[in-house]
Residue frames as a rotation matrix with the C-alpha (Angstrom) as fourth column:
UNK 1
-0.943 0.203 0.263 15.85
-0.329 -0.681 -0.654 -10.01
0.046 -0.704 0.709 2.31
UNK 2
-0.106 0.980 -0.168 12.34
-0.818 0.010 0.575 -11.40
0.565 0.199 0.801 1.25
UNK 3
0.218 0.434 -0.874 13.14
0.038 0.891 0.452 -14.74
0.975 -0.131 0.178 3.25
UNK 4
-0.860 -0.510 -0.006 14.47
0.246 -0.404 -0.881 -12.72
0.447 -0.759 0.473 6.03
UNK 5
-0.662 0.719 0.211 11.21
-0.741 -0.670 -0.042 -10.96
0.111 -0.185 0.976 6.06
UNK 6
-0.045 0.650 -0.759 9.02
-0.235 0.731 0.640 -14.02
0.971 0.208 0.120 5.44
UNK 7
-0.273 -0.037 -0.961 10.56
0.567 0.801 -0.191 -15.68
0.777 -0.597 -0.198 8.20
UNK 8
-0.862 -0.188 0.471 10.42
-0.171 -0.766 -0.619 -12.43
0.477 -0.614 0.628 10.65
UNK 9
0.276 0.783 -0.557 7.95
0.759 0.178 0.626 -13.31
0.589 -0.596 -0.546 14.24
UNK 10
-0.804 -0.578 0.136 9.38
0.122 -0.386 -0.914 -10.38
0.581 -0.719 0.381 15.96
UNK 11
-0.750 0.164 0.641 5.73
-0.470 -0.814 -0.341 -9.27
0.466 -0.557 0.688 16.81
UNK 12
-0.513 0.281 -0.811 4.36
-0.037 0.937 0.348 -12.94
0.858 0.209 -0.470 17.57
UNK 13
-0.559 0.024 -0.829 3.96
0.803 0.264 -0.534 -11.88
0.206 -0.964 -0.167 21.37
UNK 14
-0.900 0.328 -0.287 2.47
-0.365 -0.927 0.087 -8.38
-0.237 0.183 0.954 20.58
UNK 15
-0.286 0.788 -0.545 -0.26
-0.786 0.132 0.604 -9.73
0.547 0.601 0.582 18.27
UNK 16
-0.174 0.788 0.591 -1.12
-0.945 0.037 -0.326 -12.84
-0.278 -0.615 0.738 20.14
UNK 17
0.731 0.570 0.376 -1.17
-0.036 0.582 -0.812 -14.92
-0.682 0.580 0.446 17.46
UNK 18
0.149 -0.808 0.570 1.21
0.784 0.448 0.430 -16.49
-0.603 0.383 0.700 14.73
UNK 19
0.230 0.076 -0.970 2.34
-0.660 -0.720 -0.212 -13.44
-0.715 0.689 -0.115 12.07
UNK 20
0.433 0.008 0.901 2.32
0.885 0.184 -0.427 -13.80
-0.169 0.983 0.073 8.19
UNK 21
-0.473 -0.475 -0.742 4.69
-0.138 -0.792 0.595 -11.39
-0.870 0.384 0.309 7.09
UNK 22
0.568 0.309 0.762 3.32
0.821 -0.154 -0.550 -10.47
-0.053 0.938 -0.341 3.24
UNK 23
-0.055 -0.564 -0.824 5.59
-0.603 -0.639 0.478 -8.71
-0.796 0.523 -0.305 0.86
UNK 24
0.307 0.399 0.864 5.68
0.551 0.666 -0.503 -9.05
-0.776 0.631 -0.016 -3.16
UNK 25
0.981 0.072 -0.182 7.54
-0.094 -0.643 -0.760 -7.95
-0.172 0.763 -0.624 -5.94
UNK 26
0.334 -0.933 0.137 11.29
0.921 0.291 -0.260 -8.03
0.202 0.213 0.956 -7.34
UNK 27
-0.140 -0.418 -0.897 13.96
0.533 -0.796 0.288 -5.37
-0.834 -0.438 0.334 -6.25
UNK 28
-0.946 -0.226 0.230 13.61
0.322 -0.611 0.723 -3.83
-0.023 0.759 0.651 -10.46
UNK 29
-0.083 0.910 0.407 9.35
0.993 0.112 -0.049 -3.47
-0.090 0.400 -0.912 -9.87
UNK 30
-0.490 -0.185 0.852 8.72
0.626 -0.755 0.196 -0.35
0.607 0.629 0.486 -11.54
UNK 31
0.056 0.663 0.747 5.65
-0.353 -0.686 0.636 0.94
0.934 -0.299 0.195 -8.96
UNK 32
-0.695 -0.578 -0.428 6.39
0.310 0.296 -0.903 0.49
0.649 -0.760 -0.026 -5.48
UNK 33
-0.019 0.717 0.696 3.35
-0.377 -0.650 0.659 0.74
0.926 -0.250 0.283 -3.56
UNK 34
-0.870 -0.432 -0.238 3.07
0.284 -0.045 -0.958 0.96
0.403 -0.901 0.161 0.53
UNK 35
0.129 0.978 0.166 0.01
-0.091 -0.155 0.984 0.41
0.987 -0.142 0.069 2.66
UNK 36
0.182 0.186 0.966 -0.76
-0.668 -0.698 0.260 0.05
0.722 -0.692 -0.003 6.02
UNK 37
-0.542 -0.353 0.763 -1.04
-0.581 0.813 -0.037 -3.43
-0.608 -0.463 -0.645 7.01
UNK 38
-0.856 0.267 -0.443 -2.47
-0.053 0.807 0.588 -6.63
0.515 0.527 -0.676 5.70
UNK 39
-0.117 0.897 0.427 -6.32
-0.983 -0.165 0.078 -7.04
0.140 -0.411 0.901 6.11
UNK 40
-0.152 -0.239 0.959 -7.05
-0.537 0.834 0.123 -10.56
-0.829 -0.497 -0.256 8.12
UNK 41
0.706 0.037 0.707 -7.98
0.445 0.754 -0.484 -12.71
-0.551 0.656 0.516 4.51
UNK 42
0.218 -0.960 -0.177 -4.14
-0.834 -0.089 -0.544 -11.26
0.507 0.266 -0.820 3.39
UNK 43
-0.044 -0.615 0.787 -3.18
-0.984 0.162 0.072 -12.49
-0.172 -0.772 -0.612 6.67
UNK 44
0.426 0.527 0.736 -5.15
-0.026 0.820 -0.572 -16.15
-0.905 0.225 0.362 5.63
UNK 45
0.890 0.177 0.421 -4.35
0.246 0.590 -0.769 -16.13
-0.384 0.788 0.482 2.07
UNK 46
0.239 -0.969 -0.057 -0.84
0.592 0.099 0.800 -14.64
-0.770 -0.225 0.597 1.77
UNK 47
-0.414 -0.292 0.862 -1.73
0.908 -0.194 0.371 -12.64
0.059 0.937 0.346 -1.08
UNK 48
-0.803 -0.289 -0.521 -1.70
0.401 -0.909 -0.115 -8.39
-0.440 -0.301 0.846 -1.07
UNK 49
-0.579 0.769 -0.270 -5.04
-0.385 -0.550 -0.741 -7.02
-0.719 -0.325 0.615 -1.36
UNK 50
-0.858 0.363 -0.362 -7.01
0.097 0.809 0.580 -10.00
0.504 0.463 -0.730 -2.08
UNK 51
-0.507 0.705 -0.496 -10.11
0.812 0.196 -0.550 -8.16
-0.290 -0.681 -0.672 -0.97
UNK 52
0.629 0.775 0.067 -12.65
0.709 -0.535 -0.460 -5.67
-0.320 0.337 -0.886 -1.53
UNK 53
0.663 -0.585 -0.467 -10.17
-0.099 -0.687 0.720 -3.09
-0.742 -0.431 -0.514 -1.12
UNK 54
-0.524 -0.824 0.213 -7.66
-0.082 0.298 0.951 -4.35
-0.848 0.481 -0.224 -3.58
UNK 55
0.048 0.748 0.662 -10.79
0.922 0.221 -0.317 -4.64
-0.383 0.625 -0.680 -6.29
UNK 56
0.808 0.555 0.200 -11.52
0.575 -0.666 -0.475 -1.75
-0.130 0.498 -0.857 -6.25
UNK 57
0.395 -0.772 -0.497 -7.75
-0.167 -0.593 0.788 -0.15
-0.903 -0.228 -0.363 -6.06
UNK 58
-0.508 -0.547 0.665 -6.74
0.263 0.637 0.725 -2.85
-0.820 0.543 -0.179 -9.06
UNK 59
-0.028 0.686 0.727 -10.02
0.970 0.194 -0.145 -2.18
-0.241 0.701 -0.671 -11.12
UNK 60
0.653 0.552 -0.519 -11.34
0.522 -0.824 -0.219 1.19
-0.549 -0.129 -0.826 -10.24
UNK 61
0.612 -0.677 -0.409 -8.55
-0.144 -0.603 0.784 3.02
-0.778 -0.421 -0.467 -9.41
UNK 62
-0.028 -0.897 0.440 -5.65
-0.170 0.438 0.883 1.58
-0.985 -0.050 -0.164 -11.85
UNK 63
0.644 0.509 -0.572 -7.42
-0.752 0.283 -0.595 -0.36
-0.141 0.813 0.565 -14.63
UNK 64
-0.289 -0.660 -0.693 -5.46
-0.828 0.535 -0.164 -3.10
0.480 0.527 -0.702 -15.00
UNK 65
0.727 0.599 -0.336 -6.31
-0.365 0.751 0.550 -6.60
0.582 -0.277 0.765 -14.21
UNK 66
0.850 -0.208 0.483 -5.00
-0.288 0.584 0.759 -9.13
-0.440 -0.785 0.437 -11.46
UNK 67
0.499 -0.574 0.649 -2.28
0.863 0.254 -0.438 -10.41
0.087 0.778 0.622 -13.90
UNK 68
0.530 -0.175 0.830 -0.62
0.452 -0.769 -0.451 -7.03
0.717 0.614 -0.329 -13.97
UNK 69
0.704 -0.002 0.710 -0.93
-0.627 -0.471 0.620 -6.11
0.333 -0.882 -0.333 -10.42
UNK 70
0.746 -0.416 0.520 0.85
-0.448 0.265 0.854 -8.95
-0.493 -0.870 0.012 -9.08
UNK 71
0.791 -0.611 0.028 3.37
0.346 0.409 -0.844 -9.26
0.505 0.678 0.535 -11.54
UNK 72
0.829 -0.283 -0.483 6.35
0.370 -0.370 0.852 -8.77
-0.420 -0.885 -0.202 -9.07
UNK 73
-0.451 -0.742 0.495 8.37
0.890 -0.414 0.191 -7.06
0.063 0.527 0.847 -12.11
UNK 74
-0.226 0.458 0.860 5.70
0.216 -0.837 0.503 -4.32
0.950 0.299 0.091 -12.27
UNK 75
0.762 0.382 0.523 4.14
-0.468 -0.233 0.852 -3.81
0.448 -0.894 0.001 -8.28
UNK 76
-0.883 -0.436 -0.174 6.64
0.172 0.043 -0.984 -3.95
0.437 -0.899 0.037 -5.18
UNK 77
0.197 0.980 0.032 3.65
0.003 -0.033 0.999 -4.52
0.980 -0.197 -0.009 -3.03
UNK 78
-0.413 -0.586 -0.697 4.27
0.551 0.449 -0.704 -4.09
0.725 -0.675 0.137 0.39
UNK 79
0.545 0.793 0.271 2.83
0.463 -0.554 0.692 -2.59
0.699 -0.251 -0.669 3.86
UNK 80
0.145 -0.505 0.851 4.17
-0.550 -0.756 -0.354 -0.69
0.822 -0.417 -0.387 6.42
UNK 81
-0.277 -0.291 0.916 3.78
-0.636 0.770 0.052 -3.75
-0.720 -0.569 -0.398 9.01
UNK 82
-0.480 0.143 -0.865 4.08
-0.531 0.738 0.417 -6.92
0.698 0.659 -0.278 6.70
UNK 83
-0.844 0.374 -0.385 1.86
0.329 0.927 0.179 -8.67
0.424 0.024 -0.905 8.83
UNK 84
-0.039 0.922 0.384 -1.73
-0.075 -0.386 0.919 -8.20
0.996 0.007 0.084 9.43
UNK 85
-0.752 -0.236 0.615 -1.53
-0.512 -0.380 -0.771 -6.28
0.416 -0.894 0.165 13.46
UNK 86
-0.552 0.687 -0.473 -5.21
0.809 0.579 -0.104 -8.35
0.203 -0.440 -0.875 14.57
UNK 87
-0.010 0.884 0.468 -8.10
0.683 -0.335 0.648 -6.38
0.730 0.326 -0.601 15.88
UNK 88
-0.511 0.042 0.859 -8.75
-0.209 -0.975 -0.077 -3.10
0.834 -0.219 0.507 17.47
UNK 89
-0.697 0.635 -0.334 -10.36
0.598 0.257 -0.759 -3.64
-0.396 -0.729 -0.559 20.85
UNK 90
-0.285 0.570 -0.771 -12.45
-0.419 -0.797 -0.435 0.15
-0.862 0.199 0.466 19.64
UNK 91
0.834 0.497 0.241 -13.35
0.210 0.117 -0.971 -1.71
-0.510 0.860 -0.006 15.87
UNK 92
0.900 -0.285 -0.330 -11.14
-0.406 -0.271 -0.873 -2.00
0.159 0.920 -0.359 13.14
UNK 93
0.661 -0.605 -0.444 -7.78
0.496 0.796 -0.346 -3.41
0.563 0.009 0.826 12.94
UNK 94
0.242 -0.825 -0.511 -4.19
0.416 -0.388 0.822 -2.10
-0.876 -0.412 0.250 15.00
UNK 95
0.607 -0.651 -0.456 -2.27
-0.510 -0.759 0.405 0.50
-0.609 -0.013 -0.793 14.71
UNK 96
0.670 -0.692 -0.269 0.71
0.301 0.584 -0.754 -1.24
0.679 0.424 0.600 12.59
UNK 97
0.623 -0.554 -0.551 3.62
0.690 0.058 0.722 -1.69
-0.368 -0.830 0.419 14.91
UNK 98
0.755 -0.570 -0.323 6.20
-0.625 -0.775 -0.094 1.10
-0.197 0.273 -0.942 13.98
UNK 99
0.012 -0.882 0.472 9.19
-0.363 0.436 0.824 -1.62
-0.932 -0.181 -0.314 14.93
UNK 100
0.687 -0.068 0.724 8.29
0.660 0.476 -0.581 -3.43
-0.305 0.877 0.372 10.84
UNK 101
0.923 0.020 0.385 8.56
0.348 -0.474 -0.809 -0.35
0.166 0.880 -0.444 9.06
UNK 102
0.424 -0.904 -0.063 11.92
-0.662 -0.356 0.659 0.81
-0.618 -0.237 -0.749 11.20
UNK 103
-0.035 -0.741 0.671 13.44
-0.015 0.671 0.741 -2.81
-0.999 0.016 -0.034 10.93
UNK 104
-0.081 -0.484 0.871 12.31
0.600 0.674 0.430 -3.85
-0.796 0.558 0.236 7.17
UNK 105
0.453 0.594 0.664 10.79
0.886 -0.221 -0.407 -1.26
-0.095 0.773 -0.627 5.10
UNK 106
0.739 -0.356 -0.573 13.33
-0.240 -0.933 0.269 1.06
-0.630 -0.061 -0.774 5.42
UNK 107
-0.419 -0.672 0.610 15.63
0.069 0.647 0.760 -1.67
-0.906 0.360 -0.225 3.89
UNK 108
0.095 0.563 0.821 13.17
0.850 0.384 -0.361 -2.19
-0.519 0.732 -0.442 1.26
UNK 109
0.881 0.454 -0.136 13.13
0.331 -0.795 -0.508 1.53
-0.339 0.403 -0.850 0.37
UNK 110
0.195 -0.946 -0.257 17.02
-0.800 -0.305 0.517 1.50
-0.568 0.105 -0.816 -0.44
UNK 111
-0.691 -0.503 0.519 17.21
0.155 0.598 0.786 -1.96
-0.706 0.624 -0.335 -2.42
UNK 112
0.069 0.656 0.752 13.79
0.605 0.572 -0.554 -1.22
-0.793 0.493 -0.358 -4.71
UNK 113
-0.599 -0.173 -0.782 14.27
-0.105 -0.951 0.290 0.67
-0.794 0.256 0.551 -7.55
UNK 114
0.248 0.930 0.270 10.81
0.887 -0.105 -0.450 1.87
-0.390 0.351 -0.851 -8.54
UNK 115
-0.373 0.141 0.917 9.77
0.805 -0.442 0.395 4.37
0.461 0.886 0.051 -10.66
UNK 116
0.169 0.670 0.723 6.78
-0.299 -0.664 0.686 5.79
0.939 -0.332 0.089 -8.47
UNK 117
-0.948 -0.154 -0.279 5.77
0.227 0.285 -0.931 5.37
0.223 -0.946 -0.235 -5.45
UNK 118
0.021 0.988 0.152 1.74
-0.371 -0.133 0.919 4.97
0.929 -0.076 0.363 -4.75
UNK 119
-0.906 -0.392 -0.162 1.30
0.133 0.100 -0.986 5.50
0.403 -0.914 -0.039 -0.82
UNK 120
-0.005 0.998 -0.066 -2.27
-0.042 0.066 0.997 4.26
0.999 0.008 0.041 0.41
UNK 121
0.637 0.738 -0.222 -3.98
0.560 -0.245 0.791 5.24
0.529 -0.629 -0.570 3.35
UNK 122
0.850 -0.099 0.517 -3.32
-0.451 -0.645 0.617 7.71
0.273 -0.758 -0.593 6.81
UNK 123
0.723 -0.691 0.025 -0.81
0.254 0.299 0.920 5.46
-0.643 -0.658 0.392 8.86
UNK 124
0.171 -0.805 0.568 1.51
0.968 0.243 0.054 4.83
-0.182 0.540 0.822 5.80
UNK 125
0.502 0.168 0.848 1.05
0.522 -0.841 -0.142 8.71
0.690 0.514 -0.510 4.86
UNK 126
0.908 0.106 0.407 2.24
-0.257 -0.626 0.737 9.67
0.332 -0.773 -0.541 8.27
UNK 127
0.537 -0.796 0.281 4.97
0.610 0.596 0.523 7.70
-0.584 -0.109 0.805 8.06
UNK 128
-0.413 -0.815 0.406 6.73
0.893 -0.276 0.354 10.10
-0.177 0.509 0.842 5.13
UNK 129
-0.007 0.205 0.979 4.75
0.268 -0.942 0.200 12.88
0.963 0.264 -0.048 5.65
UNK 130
-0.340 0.176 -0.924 4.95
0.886 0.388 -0.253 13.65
0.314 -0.905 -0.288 9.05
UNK 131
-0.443 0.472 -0.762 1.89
0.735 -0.296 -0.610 15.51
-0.514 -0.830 -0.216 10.41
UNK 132
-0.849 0.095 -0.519 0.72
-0.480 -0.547 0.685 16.38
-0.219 0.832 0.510 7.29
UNK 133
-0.093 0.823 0.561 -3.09
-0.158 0.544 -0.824 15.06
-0.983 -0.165 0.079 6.66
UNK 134
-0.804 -0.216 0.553 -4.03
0.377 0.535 0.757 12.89
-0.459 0.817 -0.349 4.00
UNK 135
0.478 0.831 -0.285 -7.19
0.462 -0.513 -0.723 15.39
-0.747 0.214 -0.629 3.00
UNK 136
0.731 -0.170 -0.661 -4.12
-0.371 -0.912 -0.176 17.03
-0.573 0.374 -0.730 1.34
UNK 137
-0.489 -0.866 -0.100 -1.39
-0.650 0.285 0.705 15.01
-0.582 0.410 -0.702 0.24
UNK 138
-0.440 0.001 0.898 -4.11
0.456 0.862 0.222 13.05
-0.774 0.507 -0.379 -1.83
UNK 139
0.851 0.522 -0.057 -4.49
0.398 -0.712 -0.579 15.95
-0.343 0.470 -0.813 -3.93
UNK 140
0.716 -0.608 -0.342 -0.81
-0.648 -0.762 -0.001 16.81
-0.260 0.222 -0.940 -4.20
UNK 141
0.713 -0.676 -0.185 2.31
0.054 0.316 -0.947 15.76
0.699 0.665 0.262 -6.30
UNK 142
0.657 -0.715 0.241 5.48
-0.674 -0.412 0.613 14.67
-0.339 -0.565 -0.752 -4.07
UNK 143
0.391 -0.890 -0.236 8.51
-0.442 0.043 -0.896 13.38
0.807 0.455 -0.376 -4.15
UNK 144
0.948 0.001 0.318 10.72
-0.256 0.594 0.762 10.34
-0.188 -0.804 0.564 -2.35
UNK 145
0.040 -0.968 0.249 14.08
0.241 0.251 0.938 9.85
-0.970 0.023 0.243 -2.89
UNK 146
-0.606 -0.300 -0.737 13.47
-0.322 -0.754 0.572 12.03
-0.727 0.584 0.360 -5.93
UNK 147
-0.972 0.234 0.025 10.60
0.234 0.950 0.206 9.80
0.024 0.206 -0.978 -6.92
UNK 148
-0.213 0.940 0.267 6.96
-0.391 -0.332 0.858 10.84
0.895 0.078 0.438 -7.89
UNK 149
-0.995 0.028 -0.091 4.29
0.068 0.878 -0.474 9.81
0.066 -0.478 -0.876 -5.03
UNK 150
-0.515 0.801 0.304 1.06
-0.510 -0.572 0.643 9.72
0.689 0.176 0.703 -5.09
UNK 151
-0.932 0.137 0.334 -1.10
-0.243 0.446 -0.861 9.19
-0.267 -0.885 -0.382 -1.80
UNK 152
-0.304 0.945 -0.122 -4.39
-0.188 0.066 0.980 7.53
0.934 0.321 0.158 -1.76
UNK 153
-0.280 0.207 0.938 -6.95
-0.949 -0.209 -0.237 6.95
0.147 -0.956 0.254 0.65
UNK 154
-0.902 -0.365 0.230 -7.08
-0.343 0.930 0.130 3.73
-0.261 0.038 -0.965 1.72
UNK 155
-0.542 0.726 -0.422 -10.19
-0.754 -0.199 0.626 2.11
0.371 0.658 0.655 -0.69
UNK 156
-0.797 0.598 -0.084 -11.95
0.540 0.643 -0.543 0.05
-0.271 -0.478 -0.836 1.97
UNK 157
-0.029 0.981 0.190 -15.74
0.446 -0.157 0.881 -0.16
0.894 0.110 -0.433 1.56
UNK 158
0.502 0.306 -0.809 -15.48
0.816 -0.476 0.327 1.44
-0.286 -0.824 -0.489 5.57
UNK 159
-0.590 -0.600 -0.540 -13.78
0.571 -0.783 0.246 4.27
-0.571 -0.163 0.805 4.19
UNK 160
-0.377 0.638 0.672 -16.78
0.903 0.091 0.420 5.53
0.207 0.765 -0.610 2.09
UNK 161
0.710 0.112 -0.696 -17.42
0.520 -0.749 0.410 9.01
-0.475 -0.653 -0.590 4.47
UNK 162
-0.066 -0.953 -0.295 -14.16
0.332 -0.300 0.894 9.92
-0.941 -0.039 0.336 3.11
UNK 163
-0.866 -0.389 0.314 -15.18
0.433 -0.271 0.859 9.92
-0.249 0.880 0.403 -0.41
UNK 164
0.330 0.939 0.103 -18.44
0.934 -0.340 0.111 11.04
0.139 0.059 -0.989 0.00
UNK 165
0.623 0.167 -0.765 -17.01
0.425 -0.892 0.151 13.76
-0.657 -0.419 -0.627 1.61
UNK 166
-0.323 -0.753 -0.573 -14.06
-0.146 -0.558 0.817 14.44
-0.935 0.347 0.070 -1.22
UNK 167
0.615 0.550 0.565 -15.90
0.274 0.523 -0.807 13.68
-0.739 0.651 0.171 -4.62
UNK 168
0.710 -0.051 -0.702 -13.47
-0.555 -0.655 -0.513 15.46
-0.434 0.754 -0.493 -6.15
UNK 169
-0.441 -0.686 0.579 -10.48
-0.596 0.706 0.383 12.60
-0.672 -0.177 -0.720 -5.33
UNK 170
0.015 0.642 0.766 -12.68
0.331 0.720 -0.610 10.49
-0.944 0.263 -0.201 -7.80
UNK 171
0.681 0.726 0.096 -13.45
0.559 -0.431 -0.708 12.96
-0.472 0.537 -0.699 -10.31
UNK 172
0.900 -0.319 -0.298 -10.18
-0.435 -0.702 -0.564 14.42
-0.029 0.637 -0.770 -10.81
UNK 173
-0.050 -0.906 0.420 -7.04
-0.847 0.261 0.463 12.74
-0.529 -0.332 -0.781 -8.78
UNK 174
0.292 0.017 0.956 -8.09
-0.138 0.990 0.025 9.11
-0.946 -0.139 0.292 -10.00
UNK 175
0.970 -0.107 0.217 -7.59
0.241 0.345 -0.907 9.75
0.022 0.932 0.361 -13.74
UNK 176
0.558 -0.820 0.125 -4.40
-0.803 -0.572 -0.168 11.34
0.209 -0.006 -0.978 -13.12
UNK 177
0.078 -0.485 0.871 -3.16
-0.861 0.408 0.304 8.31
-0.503 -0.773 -0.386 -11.08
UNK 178
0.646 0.229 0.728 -4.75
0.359 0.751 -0.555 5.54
-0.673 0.620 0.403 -13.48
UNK 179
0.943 -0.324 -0.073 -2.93
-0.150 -0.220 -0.964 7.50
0.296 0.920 -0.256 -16.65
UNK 180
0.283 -0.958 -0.042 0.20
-0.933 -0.265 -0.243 7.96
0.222 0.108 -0.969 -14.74
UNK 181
0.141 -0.520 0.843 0.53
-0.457 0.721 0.521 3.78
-0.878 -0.459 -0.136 -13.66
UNK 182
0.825 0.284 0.488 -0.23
0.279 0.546 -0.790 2.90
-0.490 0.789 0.371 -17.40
UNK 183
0.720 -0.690 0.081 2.35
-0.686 -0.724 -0.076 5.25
0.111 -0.001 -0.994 -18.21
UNK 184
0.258 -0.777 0.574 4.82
-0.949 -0.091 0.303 3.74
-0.183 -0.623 -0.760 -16.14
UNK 185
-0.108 0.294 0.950 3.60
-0.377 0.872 -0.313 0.28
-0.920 -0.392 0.016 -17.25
UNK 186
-0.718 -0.693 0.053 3.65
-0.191 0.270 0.944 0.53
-0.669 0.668 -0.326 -20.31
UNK 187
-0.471 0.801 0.369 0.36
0.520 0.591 -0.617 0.27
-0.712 -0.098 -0.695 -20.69
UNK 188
-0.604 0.640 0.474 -2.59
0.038 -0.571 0.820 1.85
0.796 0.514 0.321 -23.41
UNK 189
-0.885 0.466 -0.003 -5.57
-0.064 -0.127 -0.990 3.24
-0.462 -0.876 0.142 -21.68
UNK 190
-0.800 0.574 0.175 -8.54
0.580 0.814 -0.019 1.98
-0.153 0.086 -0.984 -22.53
């Protein structure tokens, strides 16, 4: 399925512009995590949050180093469109197409068998929560195919309003999350 996906241009005429599907991880990776789309130096370098954003998710957020994250026994890394949608006429990037997440990422969610499930930003949230805001579900404990999840907001530097305004998502949700991937990983916590 990964060279299925690799190869996949469905939205070549949408976007404008050649896609890069991006996807990472083996079908046994213990943490199965699910973002929105690839940001354009994914889309360039082929590698899942290889950007501010991914710092601070890998460092901050987690604790674990680069070596860990993209071990594709431990992180099923994947987005909700595997390729990075191009730019927003209004600022910021597209919408992700809906047609990925029908065609591959349902597929994906029947062959991976993760542990968790860590579900970052709005789009992807709305996608298994439907009409349920992420003000709340990144504060609350659910369940996926009988599967912890835990939502985050997506940890762009432009998302910074967001935590200003929640200080508490920092202060209380992040250790919880960081203890519970070490956990799962096998990890000590520092």
């Amino acid at each position: 399925m990964h060279q299925q996906i690799l190869q996949c241009r469905l939205c070549a005429e949408t976007f404008g512009f050649q896609p890069h599907p991006v996807v990472q991880g083996s079908h046994n990776a213990k943490i199965m995590q699910i973002s929105q789309a690839p940001s354009k130096s994914v889309h360039e370098t082929g590698k899942p949050f290889n950007d501010a954003s991914g710092r601070r998710l890998r460092g901050e957020w987690y604790g674990i180093t680069d070596e860990v994250f993209y071990d594709p026994n431990l992180f099923y890394i994947v987005s909700m469109a595997h390729c990075y949608p191009g730019k927003s006429p209004g600022g910021g990037d597209r919408r992700p197409p809906r047609v990925c997440s029908e065609l591959w990422l349902s597929k994906e969610l029947e062959l991976v068998n993760n542990e968790i499930y860590i579900i970052i930003g709005s789009y992807a949230s709305e996608f298994f929560f439907p009409g349920e805001k992420i003000t709340h579900l990144a504060f609350e404990d659910r369940e996926i195919n009988g599967k912890p999840v835990y939502v985050l907001p997506h940890p762009s530097p432009l998302n910074m309003k967001w935590f200003m305004d929640y200080p508490e998502f920092t202060e209380q949700r992040i250790p919880i999350i960081k203890r519970e991937v070490h956990r799962v990983l096998g990890i000590e916590m520092v």
